[in-house]
ZADO-1210 file (C-alpha; in nm, 4 decimals, padded with zeros to 6 digits):
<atoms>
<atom x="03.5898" y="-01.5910" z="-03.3079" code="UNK" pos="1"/>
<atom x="03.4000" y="-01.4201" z="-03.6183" code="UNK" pos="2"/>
<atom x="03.0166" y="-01.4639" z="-03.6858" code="UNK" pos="3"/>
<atom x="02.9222" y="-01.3226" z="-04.0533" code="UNK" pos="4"/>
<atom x="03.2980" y="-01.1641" z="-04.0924" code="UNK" pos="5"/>
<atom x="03.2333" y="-01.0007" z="-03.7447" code="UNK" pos="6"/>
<atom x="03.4609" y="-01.0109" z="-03.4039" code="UNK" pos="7"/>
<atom x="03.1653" y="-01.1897" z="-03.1668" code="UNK" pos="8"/>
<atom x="03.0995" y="-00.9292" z="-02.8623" code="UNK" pos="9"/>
<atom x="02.8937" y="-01.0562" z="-02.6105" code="UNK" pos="10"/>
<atom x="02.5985" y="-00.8285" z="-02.5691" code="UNK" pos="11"/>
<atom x="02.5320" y="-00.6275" z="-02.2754" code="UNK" pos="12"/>
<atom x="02.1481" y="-00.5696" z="-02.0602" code="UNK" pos="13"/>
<atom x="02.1204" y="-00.2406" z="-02.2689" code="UNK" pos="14"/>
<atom x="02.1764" y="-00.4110" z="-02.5847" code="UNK" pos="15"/>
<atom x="01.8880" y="-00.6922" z="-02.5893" code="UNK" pos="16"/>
<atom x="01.5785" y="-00.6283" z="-02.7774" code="UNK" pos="17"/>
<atom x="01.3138" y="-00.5393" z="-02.5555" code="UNK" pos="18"/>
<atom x="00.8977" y="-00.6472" z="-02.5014" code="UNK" pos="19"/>
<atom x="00.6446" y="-00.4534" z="-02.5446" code="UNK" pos="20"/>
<atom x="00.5916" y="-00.2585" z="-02.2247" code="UNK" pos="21"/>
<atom x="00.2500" y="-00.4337" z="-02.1525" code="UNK" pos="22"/>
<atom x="00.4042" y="-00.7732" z="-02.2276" code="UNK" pos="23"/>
<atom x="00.6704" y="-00.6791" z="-02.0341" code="UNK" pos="24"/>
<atom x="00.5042" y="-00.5853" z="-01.7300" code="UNK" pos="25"/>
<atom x="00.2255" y="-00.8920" z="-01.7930" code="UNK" pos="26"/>
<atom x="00.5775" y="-01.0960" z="-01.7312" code="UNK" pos="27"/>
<atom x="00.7281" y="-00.9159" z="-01.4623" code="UNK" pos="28"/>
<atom x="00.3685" y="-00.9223" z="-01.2394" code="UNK" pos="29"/>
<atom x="00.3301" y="-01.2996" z="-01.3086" code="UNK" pos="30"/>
<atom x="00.7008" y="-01.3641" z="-01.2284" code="UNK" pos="31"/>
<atom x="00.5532" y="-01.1863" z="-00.8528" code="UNK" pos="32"/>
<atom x="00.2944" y="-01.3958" z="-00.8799" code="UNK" pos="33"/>
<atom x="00.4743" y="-01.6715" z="-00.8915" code="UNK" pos="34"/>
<atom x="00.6674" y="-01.5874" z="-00.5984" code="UNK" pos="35"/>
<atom x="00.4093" y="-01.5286" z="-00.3681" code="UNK" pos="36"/>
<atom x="00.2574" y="-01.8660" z="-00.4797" code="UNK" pos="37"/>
<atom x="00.5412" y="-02.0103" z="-00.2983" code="UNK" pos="38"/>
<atom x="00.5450" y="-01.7972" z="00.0258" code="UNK" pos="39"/>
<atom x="00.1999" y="-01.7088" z="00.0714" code="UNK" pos="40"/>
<atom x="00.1732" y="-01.8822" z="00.4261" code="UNK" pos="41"/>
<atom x="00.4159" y="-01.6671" z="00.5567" code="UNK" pos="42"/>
<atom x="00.1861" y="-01.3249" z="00.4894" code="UNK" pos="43"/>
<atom x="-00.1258" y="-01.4878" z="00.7036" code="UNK" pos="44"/>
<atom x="-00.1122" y="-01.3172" z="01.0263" code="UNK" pos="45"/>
<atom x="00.0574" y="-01.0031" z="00.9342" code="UNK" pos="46"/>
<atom x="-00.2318" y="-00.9615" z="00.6536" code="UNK" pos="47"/>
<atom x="-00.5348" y="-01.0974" z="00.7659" code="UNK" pos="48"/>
<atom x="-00.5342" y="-01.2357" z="01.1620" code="UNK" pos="49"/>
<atom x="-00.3357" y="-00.9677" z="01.3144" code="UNK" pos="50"/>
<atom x="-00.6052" y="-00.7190" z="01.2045" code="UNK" pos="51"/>
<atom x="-00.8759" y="-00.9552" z="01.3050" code="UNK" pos="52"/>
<atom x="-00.7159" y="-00.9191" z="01.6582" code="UNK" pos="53"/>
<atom x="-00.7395" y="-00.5836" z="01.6347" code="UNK" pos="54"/>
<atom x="-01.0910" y="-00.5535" z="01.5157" code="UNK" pos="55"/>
<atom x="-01.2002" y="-00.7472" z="01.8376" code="UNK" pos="56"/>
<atom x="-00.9834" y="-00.5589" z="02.0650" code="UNK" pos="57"/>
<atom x="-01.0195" y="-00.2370" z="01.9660" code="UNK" pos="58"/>
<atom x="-01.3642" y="-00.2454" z="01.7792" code="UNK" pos="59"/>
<atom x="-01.5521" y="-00.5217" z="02.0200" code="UNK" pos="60"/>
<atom x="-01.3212" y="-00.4749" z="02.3792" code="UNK" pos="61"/>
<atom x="-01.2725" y="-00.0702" z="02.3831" code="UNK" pos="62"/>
<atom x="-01.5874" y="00.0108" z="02.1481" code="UNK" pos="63"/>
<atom x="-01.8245" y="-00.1368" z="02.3771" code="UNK" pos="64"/>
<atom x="-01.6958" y="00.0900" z="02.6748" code="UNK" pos="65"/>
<atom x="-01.6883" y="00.3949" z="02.4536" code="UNK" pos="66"/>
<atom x="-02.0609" y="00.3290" z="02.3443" code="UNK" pos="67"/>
<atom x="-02.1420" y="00.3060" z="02.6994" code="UNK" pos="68"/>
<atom x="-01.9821" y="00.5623" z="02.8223" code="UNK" pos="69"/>
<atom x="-02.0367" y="00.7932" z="02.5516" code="UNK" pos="70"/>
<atom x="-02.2922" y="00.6901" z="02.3065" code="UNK" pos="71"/>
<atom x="-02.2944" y="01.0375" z="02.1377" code="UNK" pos="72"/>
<atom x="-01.9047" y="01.0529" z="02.0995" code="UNK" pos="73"/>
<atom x="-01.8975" y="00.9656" z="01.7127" code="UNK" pos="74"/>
<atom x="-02.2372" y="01.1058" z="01.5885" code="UNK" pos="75"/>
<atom x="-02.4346" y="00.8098" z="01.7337" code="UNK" pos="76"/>
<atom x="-02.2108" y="00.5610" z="01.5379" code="UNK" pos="77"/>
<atom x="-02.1058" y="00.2295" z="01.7162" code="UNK" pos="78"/>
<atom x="-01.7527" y="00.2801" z="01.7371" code="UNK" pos="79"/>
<atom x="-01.6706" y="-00.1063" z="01.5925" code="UNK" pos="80"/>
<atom x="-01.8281" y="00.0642" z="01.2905" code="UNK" pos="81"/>
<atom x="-01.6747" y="00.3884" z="01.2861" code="UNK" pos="82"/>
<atom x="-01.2981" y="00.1660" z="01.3220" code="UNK" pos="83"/>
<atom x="-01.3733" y="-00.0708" z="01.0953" code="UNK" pos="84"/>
<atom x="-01.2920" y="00.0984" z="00.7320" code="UNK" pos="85"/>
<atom x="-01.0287" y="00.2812" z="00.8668" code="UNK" pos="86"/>
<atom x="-00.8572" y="-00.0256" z="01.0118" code="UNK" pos="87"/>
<atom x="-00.8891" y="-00.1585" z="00.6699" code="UNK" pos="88"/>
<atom x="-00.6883" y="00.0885" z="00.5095" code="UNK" pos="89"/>
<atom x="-00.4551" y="00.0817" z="00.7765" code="UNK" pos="90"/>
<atom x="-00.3854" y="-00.2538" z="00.7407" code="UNK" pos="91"/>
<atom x="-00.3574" y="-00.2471" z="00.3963" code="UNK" pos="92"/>
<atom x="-00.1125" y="00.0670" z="00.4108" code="UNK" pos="93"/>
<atom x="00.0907" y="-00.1319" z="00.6040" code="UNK" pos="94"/>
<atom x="00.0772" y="-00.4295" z="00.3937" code="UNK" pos="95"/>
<atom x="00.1483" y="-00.2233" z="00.1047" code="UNK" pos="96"/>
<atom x="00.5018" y="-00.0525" z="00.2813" code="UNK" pos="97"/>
<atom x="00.6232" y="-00.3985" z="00.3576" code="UNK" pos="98"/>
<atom x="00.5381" y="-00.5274" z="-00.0163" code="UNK" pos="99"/>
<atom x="00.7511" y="-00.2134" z="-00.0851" code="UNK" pos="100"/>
<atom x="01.0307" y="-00.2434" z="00.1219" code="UNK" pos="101"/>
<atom x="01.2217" y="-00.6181" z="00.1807" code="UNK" pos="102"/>
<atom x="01.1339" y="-00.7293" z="-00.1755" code="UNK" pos="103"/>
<atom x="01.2684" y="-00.4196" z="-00.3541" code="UNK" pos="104"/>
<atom x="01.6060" y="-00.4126" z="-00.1037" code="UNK" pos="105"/>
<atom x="01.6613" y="-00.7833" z="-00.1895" code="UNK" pos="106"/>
<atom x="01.5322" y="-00.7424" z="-00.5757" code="UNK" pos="107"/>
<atom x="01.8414" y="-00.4819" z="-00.5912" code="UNK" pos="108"/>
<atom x="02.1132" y="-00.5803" z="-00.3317" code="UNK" pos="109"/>
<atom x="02.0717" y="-00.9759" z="-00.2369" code="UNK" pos="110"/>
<atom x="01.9244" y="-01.1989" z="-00.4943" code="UNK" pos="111"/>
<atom x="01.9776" y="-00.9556" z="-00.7563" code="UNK" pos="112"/>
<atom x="01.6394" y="-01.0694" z="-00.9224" code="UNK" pos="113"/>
<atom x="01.5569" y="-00.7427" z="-01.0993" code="UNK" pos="114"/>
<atom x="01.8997" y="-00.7165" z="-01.2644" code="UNK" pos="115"/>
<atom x="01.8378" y="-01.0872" z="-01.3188" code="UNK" pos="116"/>
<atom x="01.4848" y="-00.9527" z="-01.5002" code="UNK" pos="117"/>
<atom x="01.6641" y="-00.7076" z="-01.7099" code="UNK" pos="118"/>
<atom x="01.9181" y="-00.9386" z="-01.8790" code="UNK" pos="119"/>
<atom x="01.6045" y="-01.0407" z="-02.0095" code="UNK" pos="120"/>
<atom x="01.4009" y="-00.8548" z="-02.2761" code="UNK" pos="121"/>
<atom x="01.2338" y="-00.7195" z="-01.9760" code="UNK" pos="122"/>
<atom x="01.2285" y="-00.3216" z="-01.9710" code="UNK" pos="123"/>
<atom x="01.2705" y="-00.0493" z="-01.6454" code="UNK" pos="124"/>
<atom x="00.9329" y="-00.0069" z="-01.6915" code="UNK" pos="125"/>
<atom x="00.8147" y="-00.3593" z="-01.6953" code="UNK" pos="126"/>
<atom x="01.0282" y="-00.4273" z="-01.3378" code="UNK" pos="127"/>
<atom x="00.9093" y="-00.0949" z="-01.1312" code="UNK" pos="128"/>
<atom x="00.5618" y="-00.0983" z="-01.2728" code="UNK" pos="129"/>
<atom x="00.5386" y="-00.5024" z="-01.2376" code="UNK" pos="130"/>
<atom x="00.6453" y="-00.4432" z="-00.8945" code="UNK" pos="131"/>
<atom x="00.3790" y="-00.1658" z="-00.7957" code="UNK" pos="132"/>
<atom x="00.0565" y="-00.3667" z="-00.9594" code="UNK" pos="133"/>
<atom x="00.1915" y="-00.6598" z="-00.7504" code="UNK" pos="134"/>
<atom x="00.1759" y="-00.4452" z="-00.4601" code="UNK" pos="135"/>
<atom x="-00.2157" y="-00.3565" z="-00.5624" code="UNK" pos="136"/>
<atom x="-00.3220" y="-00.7144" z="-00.6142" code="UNK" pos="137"/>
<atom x="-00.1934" y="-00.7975" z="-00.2595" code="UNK" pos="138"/>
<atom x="-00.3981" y="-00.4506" z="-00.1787" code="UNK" pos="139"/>
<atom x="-00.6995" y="-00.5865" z="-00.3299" code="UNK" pos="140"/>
<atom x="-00.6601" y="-00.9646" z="-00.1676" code="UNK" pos="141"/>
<atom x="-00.5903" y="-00.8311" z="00.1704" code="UNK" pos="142"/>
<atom x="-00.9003" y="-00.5209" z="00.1392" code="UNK" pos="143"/>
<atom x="-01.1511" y="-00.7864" z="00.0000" code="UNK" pos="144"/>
<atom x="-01.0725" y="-01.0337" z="00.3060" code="UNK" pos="145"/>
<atom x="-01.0696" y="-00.8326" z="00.5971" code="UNK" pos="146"/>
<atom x="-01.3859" y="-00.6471" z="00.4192" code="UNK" pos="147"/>
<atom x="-01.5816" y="-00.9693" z="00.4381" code="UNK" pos="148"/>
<atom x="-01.4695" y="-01.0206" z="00.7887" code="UNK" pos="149"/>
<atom x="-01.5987" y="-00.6724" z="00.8814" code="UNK" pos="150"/>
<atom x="-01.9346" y="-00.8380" z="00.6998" code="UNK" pos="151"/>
<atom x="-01.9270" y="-01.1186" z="00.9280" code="UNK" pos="152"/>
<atom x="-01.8761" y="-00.9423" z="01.2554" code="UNK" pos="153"/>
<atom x="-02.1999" y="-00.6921" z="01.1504" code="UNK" pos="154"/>
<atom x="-01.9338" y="-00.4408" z="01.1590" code="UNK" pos="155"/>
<atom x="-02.0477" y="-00.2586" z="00.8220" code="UNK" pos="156"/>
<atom x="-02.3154" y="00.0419" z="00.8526" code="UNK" pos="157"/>
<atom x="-02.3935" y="00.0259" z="00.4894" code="UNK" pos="158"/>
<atom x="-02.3046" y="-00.1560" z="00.2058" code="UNK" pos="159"/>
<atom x="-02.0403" y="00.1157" z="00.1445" code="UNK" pos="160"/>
<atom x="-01.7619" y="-00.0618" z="00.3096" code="UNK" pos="161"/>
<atom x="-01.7387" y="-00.2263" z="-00.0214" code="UNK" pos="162"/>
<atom x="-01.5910" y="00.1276" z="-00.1727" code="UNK" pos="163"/>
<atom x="-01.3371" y="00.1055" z="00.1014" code="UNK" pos="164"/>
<atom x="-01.1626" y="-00.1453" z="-00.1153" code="UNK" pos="165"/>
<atom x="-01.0883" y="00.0880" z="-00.3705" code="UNK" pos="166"/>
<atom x="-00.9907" y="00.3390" z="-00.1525" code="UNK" pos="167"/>
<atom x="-00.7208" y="00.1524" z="00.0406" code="UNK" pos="168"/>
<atom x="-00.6078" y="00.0019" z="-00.3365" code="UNK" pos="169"/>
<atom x="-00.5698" y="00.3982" z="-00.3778" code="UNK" pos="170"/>
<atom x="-00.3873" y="00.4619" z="-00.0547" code="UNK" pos="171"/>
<atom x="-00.1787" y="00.1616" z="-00.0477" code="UNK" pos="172"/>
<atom x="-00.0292" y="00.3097" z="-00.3943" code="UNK" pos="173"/>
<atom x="00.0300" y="00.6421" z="-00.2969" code="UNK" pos="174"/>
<atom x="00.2506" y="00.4915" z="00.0047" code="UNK" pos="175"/>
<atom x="00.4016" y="00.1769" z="-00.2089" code="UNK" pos="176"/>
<atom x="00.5519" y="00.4080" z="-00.5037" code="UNK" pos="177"/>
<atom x="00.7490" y="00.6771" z="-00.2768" code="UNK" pos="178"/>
<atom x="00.8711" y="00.3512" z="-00.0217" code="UNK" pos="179"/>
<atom x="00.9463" y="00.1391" z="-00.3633" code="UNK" pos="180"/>
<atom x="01.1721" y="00.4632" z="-00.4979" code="UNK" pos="181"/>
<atom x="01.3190" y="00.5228" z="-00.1657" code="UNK" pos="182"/>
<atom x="01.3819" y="00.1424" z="-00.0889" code="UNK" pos="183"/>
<atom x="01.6057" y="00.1363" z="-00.4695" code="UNK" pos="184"/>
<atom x="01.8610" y="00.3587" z="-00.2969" code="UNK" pos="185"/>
<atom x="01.9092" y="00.1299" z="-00.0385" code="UNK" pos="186"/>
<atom x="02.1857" y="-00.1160" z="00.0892" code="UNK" pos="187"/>
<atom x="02.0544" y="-00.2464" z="00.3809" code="UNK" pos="188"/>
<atom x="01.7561" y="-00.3088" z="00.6302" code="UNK" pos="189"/>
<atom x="01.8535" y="00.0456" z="00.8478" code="UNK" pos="190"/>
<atom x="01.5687" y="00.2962" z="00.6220" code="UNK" pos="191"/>
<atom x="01.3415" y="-00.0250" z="00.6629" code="UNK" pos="192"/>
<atom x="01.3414" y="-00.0324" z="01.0593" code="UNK" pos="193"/>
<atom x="01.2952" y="00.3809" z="01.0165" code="UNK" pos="194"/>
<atom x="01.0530" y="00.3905" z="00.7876" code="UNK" pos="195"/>
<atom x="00.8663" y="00.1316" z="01.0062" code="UNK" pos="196"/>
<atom x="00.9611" y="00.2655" z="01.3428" code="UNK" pos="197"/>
<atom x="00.9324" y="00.6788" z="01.2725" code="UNK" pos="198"/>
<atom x="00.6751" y="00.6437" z="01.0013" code="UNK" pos="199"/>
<atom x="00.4168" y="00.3621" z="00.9477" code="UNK" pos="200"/>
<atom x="00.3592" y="00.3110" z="01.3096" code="UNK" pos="201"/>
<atom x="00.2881" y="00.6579" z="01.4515" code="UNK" pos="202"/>
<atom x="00.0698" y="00.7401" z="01.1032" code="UNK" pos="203"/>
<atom x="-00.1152" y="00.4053" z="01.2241" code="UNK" pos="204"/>
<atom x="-00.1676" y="00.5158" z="01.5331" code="UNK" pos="205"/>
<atom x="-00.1791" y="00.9225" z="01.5145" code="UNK" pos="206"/>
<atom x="-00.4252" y="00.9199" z="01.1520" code="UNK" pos="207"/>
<atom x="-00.7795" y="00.9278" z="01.2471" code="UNK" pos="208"/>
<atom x="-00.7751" y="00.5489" z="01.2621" code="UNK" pos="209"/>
<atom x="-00.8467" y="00.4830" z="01.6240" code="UNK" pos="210"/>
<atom x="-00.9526" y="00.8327" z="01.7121" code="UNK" pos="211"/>
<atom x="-01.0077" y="01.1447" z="01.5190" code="UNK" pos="212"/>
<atom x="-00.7463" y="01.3870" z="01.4432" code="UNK" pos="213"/>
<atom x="-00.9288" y="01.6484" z="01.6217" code="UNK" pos="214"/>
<atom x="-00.8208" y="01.4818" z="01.9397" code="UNK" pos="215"/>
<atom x="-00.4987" y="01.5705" z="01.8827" code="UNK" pos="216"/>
<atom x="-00.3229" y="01.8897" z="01.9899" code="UNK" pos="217"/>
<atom x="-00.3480" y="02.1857" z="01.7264" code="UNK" pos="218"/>
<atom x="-00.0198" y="02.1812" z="01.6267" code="UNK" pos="219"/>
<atom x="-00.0189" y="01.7957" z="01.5082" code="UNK" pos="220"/>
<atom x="-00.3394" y="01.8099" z="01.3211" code="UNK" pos="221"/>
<atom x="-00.1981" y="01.9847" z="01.0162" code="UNK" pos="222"/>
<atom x="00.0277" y="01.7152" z="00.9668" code="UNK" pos="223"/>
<atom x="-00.2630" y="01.4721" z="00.8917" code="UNK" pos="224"/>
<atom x="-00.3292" y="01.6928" z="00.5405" code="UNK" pos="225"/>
<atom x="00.0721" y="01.6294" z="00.4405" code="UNK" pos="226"/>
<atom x="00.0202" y="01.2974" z="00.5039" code="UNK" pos="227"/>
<atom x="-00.1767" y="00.9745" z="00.2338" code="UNK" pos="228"/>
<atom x="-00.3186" y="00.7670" z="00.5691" code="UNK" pos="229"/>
<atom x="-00.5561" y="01.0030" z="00.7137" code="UNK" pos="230"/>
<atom x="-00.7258" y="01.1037" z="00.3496" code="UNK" pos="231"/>
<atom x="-00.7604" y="00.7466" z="00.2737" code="UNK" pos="232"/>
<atom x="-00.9138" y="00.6876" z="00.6743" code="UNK" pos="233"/>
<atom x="-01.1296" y="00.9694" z="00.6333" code="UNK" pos="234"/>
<atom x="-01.2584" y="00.9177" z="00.2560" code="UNK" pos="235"/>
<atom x="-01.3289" y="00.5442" z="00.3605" code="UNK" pos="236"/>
<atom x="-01.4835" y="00.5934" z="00.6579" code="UNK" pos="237"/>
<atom x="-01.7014" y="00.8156" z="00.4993" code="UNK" pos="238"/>
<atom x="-01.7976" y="00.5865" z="00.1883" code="UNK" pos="239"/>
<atom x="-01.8882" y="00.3232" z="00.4478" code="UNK" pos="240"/>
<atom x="-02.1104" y="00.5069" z="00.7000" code="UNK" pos="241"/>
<atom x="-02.3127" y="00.7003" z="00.3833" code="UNK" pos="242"/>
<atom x="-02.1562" y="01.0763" z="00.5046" code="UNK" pos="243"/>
<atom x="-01.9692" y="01.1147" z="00.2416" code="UNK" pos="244"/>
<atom x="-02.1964" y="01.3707" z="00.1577" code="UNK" pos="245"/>
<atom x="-02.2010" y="01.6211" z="00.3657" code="UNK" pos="246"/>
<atom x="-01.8712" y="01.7403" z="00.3273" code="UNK" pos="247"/>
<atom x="-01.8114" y="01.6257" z="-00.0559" code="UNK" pos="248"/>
<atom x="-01.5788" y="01.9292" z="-00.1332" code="UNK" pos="249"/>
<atom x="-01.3570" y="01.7886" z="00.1676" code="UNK" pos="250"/>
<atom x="-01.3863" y="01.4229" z="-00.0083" code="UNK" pos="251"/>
<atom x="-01.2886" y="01.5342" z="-00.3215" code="UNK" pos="252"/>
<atom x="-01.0002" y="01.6667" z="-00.1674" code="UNK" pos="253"/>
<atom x="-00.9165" y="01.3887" z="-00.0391" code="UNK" pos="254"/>
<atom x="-00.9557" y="01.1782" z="-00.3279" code="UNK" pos="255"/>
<atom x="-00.7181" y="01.4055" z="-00.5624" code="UNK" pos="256"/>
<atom x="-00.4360" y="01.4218" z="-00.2692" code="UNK" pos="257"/>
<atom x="-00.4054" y="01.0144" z="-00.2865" code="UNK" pos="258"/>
<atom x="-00.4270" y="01.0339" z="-00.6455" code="UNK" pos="259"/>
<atom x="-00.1244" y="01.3164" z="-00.6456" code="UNK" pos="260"/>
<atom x="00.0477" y="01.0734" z="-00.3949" code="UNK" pos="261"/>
<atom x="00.0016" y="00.8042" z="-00.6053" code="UNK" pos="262"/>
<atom x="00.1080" y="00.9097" z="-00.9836" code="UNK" pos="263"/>
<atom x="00.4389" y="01.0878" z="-00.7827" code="UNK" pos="264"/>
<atom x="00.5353" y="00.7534" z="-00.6249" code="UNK" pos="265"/>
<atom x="00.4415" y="00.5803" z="-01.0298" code="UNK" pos="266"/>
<atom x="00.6800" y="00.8217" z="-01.1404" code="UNK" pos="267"/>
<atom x="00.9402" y="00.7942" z="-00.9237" code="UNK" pos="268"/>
<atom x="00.9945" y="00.4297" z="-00.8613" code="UNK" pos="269"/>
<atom x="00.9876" y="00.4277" z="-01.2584" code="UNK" pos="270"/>
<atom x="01.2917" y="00.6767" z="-01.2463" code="UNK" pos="271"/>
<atom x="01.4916" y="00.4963" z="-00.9639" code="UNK" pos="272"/>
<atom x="01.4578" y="00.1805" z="-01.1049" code="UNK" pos="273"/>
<atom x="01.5558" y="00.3210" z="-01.4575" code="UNK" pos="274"/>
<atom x="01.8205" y="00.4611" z="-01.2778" code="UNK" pos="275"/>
<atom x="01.9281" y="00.1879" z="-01.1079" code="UNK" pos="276"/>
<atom x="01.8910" y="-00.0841" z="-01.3709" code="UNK" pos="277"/>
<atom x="02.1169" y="00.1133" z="-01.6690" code="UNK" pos="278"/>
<atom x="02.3575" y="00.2759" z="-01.4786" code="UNK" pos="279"/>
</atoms>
């Protein structure tokens, strides 16, 4: 068959004109959108009650026998206060891996959607980065929530806990990007169940969230610096008592490691996905 005197070749991926790269990511976060429009129930308890259950147990059960027994422990701070922000970026961490992990296996390996995205005009860029600003919507939704619910249970010293939000939008990227790149290399759930199991839990448990890092042994506190969780506890937790000023050189710090951790995991989920999409 000729078209215009020419044998007709059926074009491949790499051969479509291509969007914009703001249209194309505008289409590639909506078609998330969508999705989640359609399985939002299913995200309820992992996002927003199971950390409500925490925030009583933890902040209201154990808090009120640590400010009884030791009033002084955290600089005079009710310890439902001192947990709160940092259980907020927890949670939203660990929102954030999951966002990263399931829906980029499957995009790749079971439904095929992103190679079904870029038979389209859609570009590499518009797939990884329409993933990622998915994955810092649900941040926001998920911060703003269990920020209000921190409101409602008088839980808030100041009005700072409202600059935890950033902050855990922040740390939730630095984690998503390096998970999303890993997760494009993937064939199967194994890396998710280690990733979850030898990674997310112990940082949840072991980075200043429920206790802080100085009550670890010598040898593990060091780790807290190579790792996003405890920068974005610590800078949070800080922002929402009103201390962030006495140690601001320490903040800072803090504030340029999750923005390191976060352009590195931009970059390379960009580069994976490219990778993976025109191979």
């Amino acid at each position: 068959m000729a078209v215009s005197g020419a044998p007709y070749r059926l074009r491949s991926a790499g051969d479509l004109p291509r969007r914009s790269p703001l249209a194309g990511l505008g289409a590639a976060y909506e078609h998330m959108w969508l999705i989640y429009r359609r399985t939002w129930r299913g995200s309820i308890f992992g996002s927003f009650v199971q950390p409500v259950l925490f925030l009583l147990a933890m902040g209201v059960g154990l808090g009120t026998y640590v400010d009884t027994a030791s009033p002084d422990a955290l600089g005079g701070v009710p310890y439902i206060q001192w947990l709160a922000p940092a259980l907020l970026v927890s949670t939203v961490m660990q929102g954030s891996v999951f966002e990263a992990t399931f829906p980029v296996l499957g995009g790749f390996n079971w439904d095929r959607r992103y190679h079904g995205m870029y038979a389209t005009p859609l570009t590499p860029f518009a797939i990884a980065f329409g993933q990622l600003g998915w994955v810092v919507t649900r941040a926001l939704m998920v911060a703003s929530i269990f920020a209000f619910v921190i409101l409602l249970f008088g839980a808030a010293a100041t009005p700072g806990i409202v600059l935890a939000i950033p902050v855990a939008m922040l740390t939730a990227l630095a984690f998503a990007g390096p998970v999303a790149a890993f997760m494009s290399t993937q064939r199967d759930t194994a890396a998710f169940n280690s990733i979850w199991r030898f990674g997310v839990t112990p940082l949840f448990l072991f980075s200043g969230t429920f206790f802080p890092i100085d009550r670890l042994p010598d040898f593990l506190q060091p780790i807290a610096w190579v790792l996003p969780l405890w920068h974005g506890v610590d800078l949070a937790r800080a922002l929402a008592l009103g201390t962030v000023g006495q140690q601001p050189l320490l903040h800072l710090a803090h504030l340029v490691i999750l923005l390191a951790g976060a352009i590195v995991g931009l970059v390379a989920t960009y580069v994976m996905f490219k990778r993976k999409l025109e191979r």
